[in-house]
MARTI-743104 format. One record per residue (C-alpha): x negated, y negated, z negated. Coordinates in pm, whole numbers, plus 50000, padded with zeros to 5 digits. Each point is the difference from the previous one (the first is absolute). Layout:
<atoms>
[atom [X, Y, Z]]
...
</atoms>
This chain:
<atoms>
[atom [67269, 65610, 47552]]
[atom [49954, 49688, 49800]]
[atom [49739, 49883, 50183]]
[atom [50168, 50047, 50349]]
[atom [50296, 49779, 49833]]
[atom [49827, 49751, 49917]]
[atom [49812, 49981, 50352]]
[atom [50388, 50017, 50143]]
[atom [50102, 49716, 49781]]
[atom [49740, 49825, 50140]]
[atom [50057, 50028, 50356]]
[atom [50350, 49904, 49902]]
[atom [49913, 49669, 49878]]
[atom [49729, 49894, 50260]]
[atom [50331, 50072, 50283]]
[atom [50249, 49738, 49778]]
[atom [49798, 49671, 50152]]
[atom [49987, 50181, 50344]]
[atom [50376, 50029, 49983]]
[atom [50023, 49680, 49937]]
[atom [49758, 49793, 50225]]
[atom [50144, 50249, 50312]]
[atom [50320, 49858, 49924]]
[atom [49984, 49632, 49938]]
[atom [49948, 49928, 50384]]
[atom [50327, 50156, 50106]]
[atom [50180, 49808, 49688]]
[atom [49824, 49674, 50093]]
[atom [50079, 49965, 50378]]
[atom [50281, 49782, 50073]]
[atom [50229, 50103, 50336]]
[atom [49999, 49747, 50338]]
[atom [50249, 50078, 50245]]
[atom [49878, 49928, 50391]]
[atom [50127, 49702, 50149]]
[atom [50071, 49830, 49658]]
[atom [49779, 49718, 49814]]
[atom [49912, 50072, 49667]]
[atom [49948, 49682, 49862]]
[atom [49910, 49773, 49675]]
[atom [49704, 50254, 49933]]
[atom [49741, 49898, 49784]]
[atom [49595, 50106, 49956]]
[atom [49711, 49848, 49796]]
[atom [49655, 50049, 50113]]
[atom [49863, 50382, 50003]]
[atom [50387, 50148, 49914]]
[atom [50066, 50231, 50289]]
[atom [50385, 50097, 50051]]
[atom [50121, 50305, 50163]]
[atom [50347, 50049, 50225]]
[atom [50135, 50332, 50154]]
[atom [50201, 49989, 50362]]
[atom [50126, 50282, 50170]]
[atom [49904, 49981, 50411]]
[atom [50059, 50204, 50325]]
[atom [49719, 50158, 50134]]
[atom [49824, 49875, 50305]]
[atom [50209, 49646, 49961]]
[atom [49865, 49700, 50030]]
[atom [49982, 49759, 49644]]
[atom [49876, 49677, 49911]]
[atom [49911, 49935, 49671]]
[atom [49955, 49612, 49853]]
[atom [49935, 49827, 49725]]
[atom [50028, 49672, 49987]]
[atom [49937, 49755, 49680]]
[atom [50118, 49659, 49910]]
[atom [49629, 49928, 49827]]
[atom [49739, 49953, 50273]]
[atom [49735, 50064, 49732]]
[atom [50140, 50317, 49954]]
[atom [49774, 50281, 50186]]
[atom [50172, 50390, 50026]]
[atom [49884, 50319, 50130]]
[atom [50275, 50283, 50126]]
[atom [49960, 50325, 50011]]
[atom [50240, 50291, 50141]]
[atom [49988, 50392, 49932]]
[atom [50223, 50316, 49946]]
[atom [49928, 50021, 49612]]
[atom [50046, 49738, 49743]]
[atom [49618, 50072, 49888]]
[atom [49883, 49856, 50290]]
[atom [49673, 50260, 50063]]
[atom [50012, 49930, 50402]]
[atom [50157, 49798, 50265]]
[atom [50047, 49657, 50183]]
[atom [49881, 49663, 49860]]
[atom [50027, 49649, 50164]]
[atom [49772, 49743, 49781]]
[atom [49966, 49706, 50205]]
[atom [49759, 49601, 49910]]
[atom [50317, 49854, 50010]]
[atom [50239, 49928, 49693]]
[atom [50354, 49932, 49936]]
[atom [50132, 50292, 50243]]
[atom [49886, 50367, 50117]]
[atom [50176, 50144, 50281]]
[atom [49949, 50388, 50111]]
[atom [50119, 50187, 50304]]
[atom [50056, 50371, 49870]]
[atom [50108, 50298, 50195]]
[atom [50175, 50288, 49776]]
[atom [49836, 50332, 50020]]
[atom [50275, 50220, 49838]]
[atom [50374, 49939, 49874]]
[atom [49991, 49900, 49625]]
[atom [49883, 49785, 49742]]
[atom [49691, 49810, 50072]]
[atom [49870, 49765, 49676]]
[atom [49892, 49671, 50090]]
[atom [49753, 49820, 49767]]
[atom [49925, 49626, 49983]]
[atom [49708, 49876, 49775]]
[atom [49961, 49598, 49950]]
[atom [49609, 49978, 50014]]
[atom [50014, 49603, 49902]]
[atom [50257, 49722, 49885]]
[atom [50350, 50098, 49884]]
[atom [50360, 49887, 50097]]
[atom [50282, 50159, 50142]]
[atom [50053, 50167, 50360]]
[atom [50205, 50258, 50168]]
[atom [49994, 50285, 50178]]
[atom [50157, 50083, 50275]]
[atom [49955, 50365, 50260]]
[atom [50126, 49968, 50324]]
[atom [50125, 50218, 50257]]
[atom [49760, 49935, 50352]]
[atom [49698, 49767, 50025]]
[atom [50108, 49714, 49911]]
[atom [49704, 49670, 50022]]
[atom [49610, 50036, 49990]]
[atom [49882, 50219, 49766]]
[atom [49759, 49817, 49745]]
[atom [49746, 50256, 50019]]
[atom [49907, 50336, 50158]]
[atom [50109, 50338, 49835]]
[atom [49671, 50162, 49791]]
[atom [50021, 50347, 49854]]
[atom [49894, 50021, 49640]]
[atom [49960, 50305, 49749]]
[atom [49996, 49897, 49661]]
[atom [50028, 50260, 49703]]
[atom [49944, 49754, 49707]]
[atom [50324, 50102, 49890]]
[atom [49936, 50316, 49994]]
[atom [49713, 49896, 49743]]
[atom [50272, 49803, 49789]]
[atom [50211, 50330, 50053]]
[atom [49754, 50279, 49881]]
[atom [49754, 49774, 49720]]
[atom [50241, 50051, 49745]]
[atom [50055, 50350, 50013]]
[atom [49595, 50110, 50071]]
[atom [49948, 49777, 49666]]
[atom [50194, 50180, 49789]]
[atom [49864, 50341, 50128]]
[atom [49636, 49900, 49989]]
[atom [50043, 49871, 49610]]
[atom [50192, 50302, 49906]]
[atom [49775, 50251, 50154]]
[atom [49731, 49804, 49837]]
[atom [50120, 50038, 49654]]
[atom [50086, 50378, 50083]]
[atom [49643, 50016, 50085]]
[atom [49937, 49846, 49690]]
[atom [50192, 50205, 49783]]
[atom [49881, 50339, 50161]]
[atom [49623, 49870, 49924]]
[atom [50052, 49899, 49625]]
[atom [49783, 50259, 49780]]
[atom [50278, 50185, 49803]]
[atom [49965, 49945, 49624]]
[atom [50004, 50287, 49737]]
[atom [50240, 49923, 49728]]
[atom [49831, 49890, 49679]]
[atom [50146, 50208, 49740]]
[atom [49980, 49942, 49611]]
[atom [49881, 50341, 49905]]
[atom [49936, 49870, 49655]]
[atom [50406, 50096, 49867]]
[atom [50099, 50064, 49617]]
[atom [50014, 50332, 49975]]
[atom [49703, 50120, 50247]]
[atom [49694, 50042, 49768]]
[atom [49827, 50254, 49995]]
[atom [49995, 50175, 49684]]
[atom [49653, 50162, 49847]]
[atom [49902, 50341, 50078]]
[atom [49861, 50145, 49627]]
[atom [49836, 50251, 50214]]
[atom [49775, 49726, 50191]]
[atom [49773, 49795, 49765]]
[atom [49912, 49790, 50253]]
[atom [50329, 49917, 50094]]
[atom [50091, 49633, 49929]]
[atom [50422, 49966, 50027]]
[atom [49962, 49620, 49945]]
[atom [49783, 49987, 50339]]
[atom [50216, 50236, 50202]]
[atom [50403, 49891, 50173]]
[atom [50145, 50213, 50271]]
[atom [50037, 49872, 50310]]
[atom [50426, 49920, 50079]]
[atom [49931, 50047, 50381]]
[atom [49816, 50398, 49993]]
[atom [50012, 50130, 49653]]
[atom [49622, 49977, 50023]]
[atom [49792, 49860, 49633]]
[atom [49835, 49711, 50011]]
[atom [49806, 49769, 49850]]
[atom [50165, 49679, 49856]]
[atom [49798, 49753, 50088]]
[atom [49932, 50085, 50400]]
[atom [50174, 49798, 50278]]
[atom [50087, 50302, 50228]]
[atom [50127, 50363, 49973]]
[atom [49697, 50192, 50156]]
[atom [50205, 50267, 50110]]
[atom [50294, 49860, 50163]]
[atom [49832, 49623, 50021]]
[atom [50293, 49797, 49909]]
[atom [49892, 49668, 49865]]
[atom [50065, 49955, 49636]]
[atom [50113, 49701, 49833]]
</atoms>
């Protein structure tokens, strides 16, 4: 039972980080509203920022950003979950401003993710009802489970390092106690009916009742080592 426990414990604690990466998307994601600019947004090079909109399905969206900074060069991405595994990307030469036509394929929340690739300023955002202007790029599907990699390393590290100790453990030759046989009060007295018999030479062994000699390492009857 204590070894199932501690396997259960185990488990336990590998699923703690996996609660917590699965969640910090859905924390992180800040709301846009369509038709309204969300502006005075900020990136550095390589941050990526993620937004959540709710849109009718089969309507018609256009999605831009547009940056003050014409150094500034941003990728966008739009999918129906905030990790961003699969959907539509627009990724265009040009900088300062990505613009994406979108069509909504269900009623809900779709999670729109912008990632600044180069420079850093500020820019806005801004989704759109219709197709509004020229489109800086066509739409390319993309499938990316690197998060899913940030999402499951944790926990498979803690699992593989506790089932290697377990393995470990379960490997490690068990030790006999070493047992002071050698106690006040355990010598042998002299039998007066054996001349041969040497008390001074002769202890009984604590561990099986057994006589022994006094100066050998281990019991050779039950084989417990002897200090």
């Amino acid at each position: 039972m204590k070894k199932y426990k501690s396997r259960l414990i185990l488990v336990f604690c590998s699923l703690v980080p996996l609660l917590f990466t699965s969640t910090i998307p859905f924390a992180a994601h800040l709301r846009l509203n369509a038709g309204l600019i969300r502006s005075n947004e900020h990136g550095w090079t390589g941050e990526q920022k993620l937004y959540v909109i709710s849109l009718e399905a089969s309507s018609e969206y256009t999605i831009t950003i547009n940056s003050g900074s014409w150094d500034m060069d941003v990728s966008l991405r739009i999918g129906e979950t905030p990790y961003m595994i699969n959907g539509l990307s627009v990724d265009s030469s040009s900088t300062h401003e990505e613009r994406m036509h979108f069509t909504a394929s269900k009623t809900g929340e779709f999670y729109i993710q912008l990632k600044v690739n180069s420079g850093s300023g500020f820019f806005y955002i801004l989704v759109e009802s219709g197709f509004t202007g020229s489109a800086t790029g066509s739409n390319e599907a993309f499938f990316d489970v690197s998060y899913l990699l940030v999402l499951l390393l944790p926990t498979v590290f803690i699992l593989a390092v506790g089932l290697l100790i377990f393995k470990k453990i379960a490997t490690r030759p068990e030790r006999k106690p070493t047992i002071n046989v050698y106690k006040k009060g355990y010598k042998v007295e002299k039998d007066p009916k054996d001349p041969l018999d040497n008390a001074d030479d002769l202890m009984i062994c604590e561990f099986c009742g057994v006589k022994i000699n006094n100066h050998v390492k281990k019991c050779p009857n039950c084989q417990t080592v002897l200090k």
